[in-house]
N, C-alpha and C positions, 0 to 999 in steps of 0.2 A: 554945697551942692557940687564945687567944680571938684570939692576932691574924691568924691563917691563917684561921678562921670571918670577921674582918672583912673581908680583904683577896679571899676568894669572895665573899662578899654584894658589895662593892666593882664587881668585875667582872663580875658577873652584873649588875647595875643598868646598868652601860655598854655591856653586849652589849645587853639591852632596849631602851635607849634608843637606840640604832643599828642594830637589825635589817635594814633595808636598804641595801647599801653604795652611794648613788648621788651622783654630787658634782652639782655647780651646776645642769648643763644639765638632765642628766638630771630632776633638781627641777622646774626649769622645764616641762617636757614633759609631766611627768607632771601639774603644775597646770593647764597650758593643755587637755588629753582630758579632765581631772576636771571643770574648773571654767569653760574658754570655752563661752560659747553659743553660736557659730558651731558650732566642732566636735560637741557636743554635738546640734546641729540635724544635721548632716551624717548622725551617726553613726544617729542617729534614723530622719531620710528615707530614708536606706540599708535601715534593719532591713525598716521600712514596703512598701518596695515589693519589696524582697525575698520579702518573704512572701506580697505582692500577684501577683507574678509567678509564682510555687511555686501558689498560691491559683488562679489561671486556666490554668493548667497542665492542675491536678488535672481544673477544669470541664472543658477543652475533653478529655481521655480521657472521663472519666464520662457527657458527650455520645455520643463517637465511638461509644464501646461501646454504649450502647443504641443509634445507629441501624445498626452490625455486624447489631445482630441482628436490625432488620427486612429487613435484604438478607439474611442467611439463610434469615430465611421465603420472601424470597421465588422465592429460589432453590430452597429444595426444593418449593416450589408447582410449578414448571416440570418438576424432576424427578419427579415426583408424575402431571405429564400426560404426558411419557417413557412411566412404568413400565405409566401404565394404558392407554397407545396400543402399547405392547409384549405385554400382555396380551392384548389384544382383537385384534390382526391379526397370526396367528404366521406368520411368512415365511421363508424354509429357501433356501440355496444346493444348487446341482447336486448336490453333498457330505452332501447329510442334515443341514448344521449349520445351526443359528437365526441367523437375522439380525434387526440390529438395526434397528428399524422409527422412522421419526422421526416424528414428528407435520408437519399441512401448514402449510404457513408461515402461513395463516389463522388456523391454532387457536396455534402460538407467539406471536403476534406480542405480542393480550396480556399474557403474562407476560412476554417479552422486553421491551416498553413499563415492565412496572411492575417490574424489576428493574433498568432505566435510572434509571427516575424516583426510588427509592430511595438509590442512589447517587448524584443528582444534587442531591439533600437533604440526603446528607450534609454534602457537599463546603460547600454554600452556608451552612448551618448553623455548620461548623467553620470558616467563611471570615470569618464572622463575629465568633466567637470567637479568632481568630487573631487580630482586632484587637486587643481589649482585653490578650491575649499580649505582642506585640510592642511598646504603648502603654508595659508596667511594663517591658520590656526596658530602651528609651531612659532611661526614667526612671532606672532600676538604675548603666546605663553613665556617666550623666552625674553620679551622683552619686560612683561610684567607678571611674575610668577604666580601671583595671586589671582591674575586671571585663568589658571588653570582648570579646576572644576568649570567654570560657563565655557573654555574651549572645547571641554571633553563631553560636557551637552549637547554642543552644537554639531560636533563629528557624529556622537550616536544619533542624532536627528537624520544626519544627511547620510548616514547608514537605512536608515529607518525608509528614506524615501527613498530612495534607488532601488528596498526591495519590494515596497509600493505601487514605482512605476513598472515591474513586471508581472504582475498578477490582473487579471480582469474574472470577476466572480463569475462563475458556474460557466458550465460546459454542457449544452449550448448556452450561451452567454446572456445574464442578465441584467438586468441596469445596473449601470456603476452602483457601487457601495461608497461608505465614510473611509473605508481606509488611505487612499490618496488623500482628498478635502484634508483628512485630519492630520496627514503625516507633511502639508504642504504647513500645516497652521500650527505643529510644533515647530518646526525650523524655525518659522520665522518668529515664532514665540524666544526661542531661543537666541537667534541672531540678534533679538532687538536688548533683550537680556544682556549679552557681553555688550553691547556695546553702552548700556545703560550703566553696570558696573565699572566698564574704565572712564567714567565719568564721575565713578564716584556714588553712585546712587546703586546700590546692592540688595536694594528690599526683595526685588526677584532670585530667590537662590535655587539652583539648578536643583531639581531633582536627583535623589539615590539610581544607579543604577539598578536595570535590573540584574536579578540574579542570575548567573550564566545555567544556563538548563543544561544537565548531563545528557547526554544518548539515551532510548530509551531503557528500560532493564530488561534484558532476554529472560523470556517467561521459560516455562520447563520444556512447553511444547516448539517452540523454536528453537531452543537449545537444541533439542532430539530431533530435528531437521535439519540444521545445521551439521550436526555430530552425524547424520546418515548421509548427506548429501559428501563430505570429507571423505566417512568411509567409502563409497561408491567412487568417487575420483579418485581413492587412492588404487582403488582395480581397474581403474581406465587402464592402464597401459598393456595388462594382459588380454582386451577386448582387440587393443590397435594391433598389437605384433602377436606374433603364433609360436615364437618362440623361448618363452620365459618358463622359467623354473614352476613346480608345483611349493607355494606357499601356504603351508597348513593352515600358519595363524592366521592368515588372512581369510582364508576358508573359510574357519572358524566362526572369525568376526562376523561375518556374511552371513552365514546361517540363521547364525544368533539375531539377529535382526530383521527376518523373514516374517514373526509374528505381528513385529511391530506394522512390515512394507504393507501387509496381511489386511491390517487395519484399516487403512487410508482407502476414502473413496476413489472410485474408478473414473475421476475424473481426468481430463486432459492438464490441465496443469502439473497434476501430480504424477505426470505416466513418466516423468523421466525418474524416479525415485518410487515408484509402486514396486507392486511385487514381483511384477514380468521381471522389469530391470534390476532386481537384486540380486535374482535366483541365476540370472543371467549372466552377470557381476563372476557371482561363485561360481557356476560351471568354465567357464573361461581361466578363473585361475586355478580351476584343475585338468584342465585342458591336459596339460602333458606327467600326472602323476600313472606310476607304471601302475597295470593292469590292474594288480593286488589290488595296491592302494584305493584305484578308479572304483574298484567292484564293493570295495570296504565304504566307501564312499556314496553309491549307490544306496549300500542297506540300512548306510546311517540315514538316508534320505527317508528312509520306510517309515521311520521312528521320528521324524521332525512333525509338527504341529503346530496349528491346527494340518487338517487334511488337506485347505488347500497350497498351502505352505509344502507340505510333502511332495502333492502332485505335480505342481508347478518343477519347483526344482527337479523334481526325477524326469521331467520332459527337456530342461534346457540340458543337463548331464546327457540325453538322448541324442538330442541338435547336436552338440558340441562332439561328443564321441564320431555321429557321423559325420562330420568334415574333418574329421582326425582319419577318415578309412576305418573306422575299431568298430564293424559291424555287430561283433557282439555284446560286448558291453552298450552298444545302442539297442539292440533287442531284450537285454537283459535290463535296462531301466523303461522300456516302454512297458516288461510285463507287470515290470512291479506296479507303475503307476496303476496298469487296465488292473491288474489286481485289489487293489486300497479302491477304487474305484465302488467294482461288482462289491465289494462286503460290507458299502454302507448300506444299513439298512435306512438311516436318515430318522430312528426312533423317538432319540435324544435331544431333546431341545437345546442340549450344551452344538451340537454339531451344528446345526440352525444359527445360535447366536454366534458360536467361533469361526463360520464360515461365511455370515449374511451377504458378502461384496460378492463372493465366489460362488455359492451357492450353485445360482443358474447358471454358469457356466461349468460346473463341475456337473451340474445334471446332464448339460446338454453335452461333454464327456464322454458323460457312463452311455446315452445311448447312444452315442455314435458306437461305442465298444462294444455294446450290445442291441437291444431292440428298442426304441421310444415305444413299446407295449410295455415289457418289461421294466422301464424308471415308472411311468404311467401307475402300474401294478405296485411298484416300492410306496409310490407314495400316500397312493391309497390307502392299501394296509396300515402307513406312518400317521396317517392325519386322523383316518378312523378310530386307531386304537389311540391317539392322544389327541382330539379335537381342541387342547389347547393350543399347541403346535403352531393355529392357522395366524395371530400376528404376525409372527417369524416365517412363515412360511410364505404370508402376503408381501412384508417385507424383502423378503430373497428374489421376489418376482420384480423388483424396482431396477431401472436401469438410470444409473446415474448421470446426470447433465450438471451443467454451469451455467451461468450467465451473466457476464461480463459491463459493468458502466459504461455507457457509451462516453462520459468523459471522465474515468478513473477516477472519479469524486467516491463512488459506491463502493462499498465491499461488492467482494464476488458473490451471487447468490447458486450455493451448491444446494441441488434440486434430486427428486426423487419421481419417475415416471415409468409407464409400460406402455410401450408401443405395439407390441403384440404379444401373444402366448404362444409358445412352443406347442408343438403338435401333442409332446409326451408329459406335459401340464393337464392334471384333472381336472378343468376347467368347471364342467358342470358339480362335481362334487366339491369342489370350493366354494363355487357361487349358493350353492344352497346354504353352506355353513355361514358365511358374508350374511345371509336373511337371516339366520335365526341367532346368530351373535350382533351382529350389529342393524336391529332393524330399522335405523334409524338413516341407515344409509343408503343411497340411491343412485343407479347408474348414470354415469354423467364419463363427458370425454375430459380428456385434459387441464383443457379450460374451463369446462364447470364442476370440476371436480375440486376448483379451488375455494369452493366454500366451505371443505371442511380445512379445519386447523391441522385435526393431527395427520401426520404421517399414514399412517396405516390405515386411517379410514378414508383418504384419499385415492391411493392406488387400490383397496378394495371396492371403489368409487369404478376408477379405472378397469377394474377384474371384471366387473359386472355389464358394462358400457361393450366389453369386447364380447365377453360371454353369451351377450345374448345376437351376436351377429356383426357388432356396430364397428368400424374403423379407427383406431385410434393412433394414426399416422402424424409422421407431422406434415 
């Protein structure tokens, strides 16, 4: 028995004394993490800005969220002059229900000022702080290379929320949304990640980025805005000074793009690039071509298309020649224009569709050049003999508007109305046509004339509203 007790004690001393089974290297390895100073420093600097990074992390949320909450304020401050401008001016639809009353852009602007300005504090603020973020990043990566993907996470985090904290939904302002909340809860999703990795523990792996979004692709039609808007600055210089050379090709170009200016509604956004401003454009840079040339110039004008492309232009050639002193060639393009004028008969449904923006203004033209009996008389005989005509013809009577987002969230809504009828308009000879082509339509003003959909049955809506005596002003 006493030699089985020695030969346990025996082997129990030699398990103690060899607890861990590691041979040579492994030795090595483990004295070189225990006992190098280099390693040792490494492991160190590592810890250090690790926590450093964790550390400004925590500051730049603990920021973010206190300034959340003065764009809260101050956003219900705005809703606040909402409730009590809904209070005090109760306003009701045709229907007996309440409408919603906004305040004037005068009394928003204000709080819309100081809900900008809040946000724009935050951003600069957290921009700041983002520094000292990304400063312990570098540091982190460079000490331990393999924590580079969870540095490069936590940077696009803290990317993510700075552009977060400058945005507050809708205009006028609605309750906060998830985008902050969420982008406060990857960071730290993130932060908690590197630091869980230089620990060792790597089950969290950063997410791919995403993929960098191109610019968007210029479609054809803003290509040809663009391409018109170039063309027209590059004639700016002959509008500024009075003394530049006559450039054909640029003439040219100018002309050439009269059909397109032609096209565009007549709305205010579009009038520095409409048709006024093309034909304008070109008169200018023939401002100083000799006479010949000017009068060769003029009769090319006769033969551009559609008519009101023609007319226009031979009016600004007119302008331009009379502040040149060159009376006659001013007389000599007004006649052409009052000419092309008197010879539409307006029969053609091509002249209708090629000139629908212009139209009413090329009627209202002709009578000033002749009689508002006489356009009156053109168009009779025109709608008479082709009572298809009257679409286009109701169409041409539309006076083009916009209407703008009160917070630039909306597209613009480009609109189509009549506010009155010209004297030399057959009024009652249209509106008969309006009843027996479209019986289904009924005089209404502006505003109740929006319950039809289409186009054309709404200002024929409108046609009928004036027609029969009624005001359709704004």
């Amino acid at each position: 028995m006493l030699r089985e007790w020695k030969a346990a004690q025996l082997a129990e001393h030699d398990q103690i004394q060899r607890s861990w089974h590691l041979n040579n290297d492994e030795v090595a390895a483990v004295s070189a993490l225990s006992f190098d100073p280099h390693q040792l420093s490494i492991a160190t600097a590592s810890a250090t800005t690790i926590m450093a990074a964790a550390r400004a992390v925590g500051k730049m949320v603990s920021v973010g969220r206190q300034r959340r909450r003065l764009a809260h304020q101050a956003a219900q401050e705005w809703q606040a002059l909402r409730l009590r401008t809904n209070r005090t001016m109760p306003a009701f639809d045709l229907n007996g229900d309440r409408l919603t009353v906004e305040p004037s852009r005068a009394e928003t602007k204000p709080y819309e000022e100081a809900l900008n300005r809040v946000l724009a504090e935050s951003q600069a603020e957290l921009e700041s702080l983002a520094v000292e973020v990304v400063a312990e990043l570098y540091a982190v990566s460079a000490a331990d290379q393999g924590l580079g993907p969870w540095c490069d996470w936590v940077e696009r985090q803290v990317e993510e929320l700075i552009a977060a904290a400058g945005r507050w939904p809708g205009r006028p302002p609605t309750e906060d949304d998830q985008a902050w909340p969420d982008a406060v809860a990857e960071l730290q999703r993130a932060s908690a990640a590197l630091s869980a990795a230089w620990r060792g523990d790597r089950t969290v792996s950063p997410p791919e980025p995403a993929p960098a979004i191109s610019g968007p692709v210029e479609t054809d039609q803003q290509r040809a805005v663009r391409e018109h808007w170039e063309l027209l600055e590059s004639a700016g210089p002959w509008g500024r000074v009075k003394h530049r050379d006559y450039d054909a090709a640029l003439y040219a170009r100018l002309t050439d793009t009269l059909p397109w200016a032609n096209a565009l509604p007549l709305v205010p956004s579009l009038t520095t690039m409409g048709l006024d401003v093309t034909a304008r454009r070109a008169a200018t840079v023939a401002r100083n071509a000799d006479e010949t040339t000017y009068r060769a110039l003029i009769h090319q004008a006769t033969e551009q298309t559609p008519l009101a492309a023609s007319v226009v232009l031979l009016q600004h050639l007119g302008a331009i020649a009379k502040q040149q002193g060159r009376e006659a060639l001013q007389d000599a393009a007004a006649a052409e224009a009052t000419k092309l004028l008197l010879a539409e008969d307006w029969k053609a449904p091509a002249v209708w569709v090629d000139n629908s923006n212009y139209a009413r203004r090329l009627l209202a033209w002709t009578a000033g050049a002749s009689h508002g009996g006489e356009v009156r008389e053109t168009l009779k005989t025109a709608i008479k003999g082709n009572p298809d005509l009257l679409p286009s013809v109701i169409e041409a009577m539309g006076q083009w508007g916009e209407a703008f987002s009160r917070d630039g969230t909306e597209p613009t809504r480009v609109f189509q109305r009549i506010s009155e009828l010209p004297d030399w308009f057959p009024a009652g000879l249209v509106a008969d046509l309006i009843r027996q082509l479209f019986p289904a339509v009924s005089a209404a003003d502006e505003f109740g004339s929006e319950r039809y959909s289409d186009v054309e049955q709404r200002l024929a809506s409108q046609i009928l509203w004036i027609a029969e005596g009624n005001s359709n002003e704004w």
